[in-house]
C-alpha positions as CSV (number, residue, x, y, z in Angstrom):
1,X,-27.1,6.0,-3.5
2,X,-27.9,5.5,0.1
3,X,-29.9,3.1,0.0
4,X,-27.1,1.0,-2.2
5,X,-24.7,1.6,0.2
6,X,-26.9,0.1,2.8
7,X,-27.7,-2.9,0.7
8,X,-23.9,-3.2,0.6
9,X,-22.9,-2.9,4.3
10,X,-25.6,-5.5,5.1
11,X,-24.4,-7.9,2.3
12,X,-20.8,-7.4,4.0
13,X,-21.8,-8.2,7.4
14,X,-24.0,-11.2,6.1
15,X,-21.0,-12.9,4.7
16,X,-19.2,-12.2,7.7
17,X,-17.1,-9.1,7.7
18,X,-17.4,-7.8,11.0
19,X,-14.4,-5.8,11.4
20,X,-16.1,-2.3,12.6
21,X,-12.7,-0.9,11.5
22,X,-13.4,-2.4,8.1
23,X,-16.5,-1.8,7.4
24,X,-16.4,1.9,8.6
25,X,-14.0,2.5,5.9
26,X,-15.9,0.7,3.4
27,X,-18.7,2.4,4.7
28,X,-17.1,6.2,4.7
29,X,-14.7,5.9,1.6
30,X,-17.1,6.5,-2.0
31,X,-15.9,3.8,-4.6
32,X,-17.5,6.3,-7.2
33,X,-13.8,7.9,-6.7
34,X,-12.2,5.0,-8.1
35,X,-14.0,4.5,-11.2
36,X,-14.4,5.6,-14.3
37,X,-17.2,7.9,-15.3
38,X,-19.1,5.1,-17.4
39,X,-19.6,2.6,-14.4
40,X,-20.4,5.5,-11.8
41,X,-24.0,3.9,-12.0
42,X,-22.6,0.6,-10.9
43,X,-20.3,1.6,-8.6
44,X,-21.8,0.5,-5.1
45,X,-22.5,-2.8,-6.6
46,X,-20.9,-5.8,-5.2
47,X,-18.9,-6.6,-8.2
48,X,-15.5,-6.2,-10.4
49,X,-15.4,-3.5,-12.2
50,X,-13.0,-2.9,-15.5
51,X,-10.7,-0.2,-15.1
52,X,-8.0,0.9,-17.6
53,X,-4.8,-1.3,-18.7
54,X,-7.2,-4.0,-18.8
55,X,-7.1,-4.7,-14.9
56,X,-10.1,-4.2,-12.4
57,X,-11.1,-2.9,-9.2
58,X,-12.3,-5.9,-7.0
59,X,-15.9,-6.2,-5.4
60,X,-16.3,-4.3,-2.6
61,X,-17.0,-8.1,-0.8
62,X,-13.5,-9.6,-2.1
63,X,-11.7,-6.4,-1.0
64,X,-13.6,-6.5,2.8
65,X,-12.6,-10.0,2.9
66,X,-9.1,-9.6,1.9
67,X,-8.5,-6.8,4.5
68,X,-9.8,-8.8,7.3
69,X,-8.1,-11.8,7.2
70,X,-4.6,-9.8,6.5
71,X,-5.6,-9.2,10.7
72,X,-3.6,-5.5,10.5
73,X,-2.1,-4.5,13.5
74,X,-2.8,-0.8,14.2
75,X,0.8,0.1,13.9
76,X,2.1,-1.8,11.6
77,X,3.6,-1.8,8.1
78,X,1.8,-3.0,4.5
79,X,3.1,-4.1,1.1
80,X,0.9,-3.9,-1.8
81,X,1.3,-5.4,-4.9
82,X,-0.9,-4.3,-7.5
83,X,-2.3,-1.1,-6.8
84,X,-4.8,-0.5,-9.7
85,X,-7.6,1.8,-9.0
86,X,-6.1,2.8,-5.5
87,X,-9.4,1.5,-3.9
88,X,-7.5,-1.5,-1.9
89,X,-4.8,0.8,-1.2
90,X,-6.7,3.6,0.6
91,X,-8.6,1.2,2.7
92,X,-4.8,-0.3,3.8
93,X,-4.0,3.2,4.4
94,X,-6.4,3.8,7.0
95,X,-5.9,1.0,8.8
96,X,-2.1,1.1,8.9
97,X,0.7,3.0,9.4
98,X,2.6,3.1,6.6
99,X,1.4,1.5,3.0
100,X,4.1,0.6,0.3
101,X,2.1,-0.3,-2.9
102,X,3.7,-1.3,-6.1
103,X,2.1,-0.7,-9.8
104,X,3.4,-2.0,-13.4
105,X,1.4,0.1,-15.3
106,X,2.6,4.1,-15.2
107,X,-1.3,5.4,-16.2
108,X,-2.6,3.2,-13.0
109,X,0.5,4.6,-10.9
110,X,-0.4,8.3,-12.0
111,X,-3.9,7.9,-11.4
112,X,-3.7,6.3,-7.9
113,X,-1.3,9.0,-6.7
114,X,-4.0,11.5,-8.0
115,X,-7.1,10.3,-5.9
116,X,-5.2,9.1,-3.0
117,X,-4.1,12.9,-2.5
118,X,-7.9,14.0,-3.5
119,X,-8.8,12.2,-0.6
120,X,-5.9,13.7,1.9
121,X,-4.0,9.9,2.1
122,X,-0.4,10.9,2.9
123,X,1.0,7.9,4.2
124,X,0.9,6.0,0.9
125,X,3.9,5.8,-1.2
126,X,3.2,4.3,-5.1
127,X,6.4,2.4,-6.7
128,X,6.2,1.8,-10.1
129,X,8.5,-1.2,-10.7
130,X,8.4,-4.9,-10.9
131,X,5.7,-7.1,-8.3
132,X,7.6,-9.8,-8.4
133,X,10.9,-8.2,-6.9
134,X,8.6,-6.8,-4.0
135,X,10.4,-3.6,-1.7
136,X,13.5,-4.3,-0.4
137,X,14.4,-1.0,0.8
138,X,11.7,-1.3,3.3
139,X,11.2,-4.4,4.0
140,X,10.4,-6.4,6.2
141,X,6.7,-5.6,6.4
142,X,4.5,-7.1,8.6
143,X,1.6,-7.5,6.2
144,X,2.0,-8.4,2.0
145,X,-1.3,-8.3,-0.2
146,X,-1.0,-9.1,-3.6
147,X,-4.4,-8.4,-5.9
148,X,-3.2,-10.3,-8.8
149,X,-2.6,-13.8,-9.4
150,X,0.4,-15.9,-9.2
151,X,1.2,-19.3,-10.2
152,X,3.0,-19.8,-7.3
153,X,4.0,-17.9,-4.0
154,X,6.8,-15.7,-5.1
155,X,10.0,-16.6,-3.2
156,X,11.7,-13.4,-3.0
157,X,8.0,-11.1,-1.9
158,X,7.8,-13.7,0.9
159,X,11.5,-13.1,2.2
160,X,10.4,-9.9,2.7
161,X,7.7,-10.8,5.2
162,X,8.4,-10.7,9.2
163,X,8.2,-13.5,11.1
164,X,4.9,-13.7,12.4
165,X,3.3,-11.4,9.4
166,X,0.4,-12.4,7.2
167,X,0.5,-12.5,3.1
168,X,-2.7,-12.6,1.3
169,X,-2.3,-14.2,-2.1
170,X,-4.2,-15.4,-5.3
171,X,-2.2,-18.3,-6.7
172,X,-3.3,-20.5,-9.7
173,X,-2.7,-20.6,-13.4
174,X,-3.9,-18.3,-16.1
175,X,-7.6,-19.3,-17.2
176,X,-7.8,-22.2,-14.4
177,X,-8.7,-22.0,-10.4
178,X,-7.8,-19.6,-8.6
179,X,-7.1,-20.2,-5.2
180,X,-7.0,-17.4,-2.3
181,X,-4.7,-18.1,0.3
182,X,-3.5,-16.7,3.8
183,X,-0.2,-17.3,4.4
184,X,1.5,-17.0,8.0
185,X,5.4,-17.1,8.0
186,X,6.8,-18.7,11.7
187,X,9.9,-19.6,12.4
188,X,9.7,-22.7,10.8
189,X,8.5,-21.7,7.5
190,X,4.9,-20.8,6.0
191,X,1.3,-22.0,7.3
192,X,-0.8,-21.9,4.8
193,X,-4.9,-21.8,4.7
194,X,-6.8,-21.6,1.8
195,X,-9.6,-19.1,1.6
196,X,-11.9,-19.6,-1.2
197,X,-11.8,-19.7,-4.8
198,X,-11.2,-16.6,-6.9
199,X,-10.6,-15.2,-10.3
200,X,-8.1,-12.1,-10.7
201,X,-6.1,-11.0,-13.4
202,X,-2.5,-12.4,-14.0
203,X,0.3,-10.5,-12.5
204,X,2.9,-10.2,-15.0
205,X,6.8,-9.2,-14.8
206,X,7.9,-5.8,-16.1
207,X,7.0,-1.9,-16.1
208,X,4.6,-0.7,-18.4
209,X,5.7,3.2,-19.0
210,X,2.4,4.4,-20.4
């Protein structure tokens, strides 16, 4: 397992992740803890993983690259949409103050909650409601990450962005490219870069109570 894990953290720095923050969480946090017990001997592989209500956890590459170029300020507040395995969402946690991540899916939501305390993360707060409708209550954040895809940037999760915050967002039709991008709100509307291309699961409207 070792000797994965330093594969890993050399693959990450060869692509160039070289956030020390970020890769000392990688590094420390054990993604065995975030899947289930019939990938445990692919866990500290750099790839997607299935995990249940048909979603996935990310590669370990995609979620390094993510977190980097959402730039997180040390104090500073995070909204995640799509909260899955709760991988994505502990690394946010330990870089930030305060994470606000919001699941569809009730089993993920339950499950999250359940390793996050495991591991002692207290400044996490799981929603289960609607992605698309974002956080008002606590809004505005400074950074948004969304791990599914949209079709387009939804209007109403971007209001909820400060000025000067950072939104990293998958954006592209179901079954066609994908397109990563790192939006940057200003005062006179969004700056947008594209990353790379990607392939994530389509975030849908709705709850899903089971």
């Amino acid at each position: 397992m070792q000797e994965a894990k330093a594969v890993l953290m050399l693959k990450l720095r060869r692509i160039g992740i070289s956030n020390k923050e970020i890769l000392t969480c990688i590094e420390s946090l054990d993604r065995s803890d975030f899947v289930s017990k019939s990938f445990l001997d692919q866990c500290l592989e750099d790839i997607a993983l299935p995990i249940d209500c048909g979603q996935t956890i990310s590669q370990p590459s995609l979620v390094a690259l993510m977190t980097q170029q959402l730039e997180i300020p040390q104090r500073s507040k995070v909204l995640e949409i799509g909260t899955g395995s709760g991988y994505q969402t502990a690394i946010l946690a330990r870089l930030s103050s305060r994470v606000y991540s919001i699941e569809r899916y009730k089993t993920l939501a339950d499950m999250a909650k359940k390793r996050l305390e495991k591991l002692n993360i207290s400044n996490v707060t799981i929603l289960l409601q609607d992605g698309f409708l974002g956080y008002a209550p606590q809004a505005p954040f400074d950074r948004i990450i969304l791990t599914a895809a949209v079709e387009e940037i939804p209007s109403l999760v971007i209001s909820q962005l400060k000025v000067g915050g950072i939104m990293i967002v998958p954006v592209g039709l179901p079954n066609q490219k994908q397109s990563l991008l790192k939006v940057v709100k200003n005062e006179k509307g969004l700056d947008i870069t594209e990353l790379m291309s990607v392939r994530f699961v389509q975030m849908k409207e709705g709850l899903v109570k089971a």
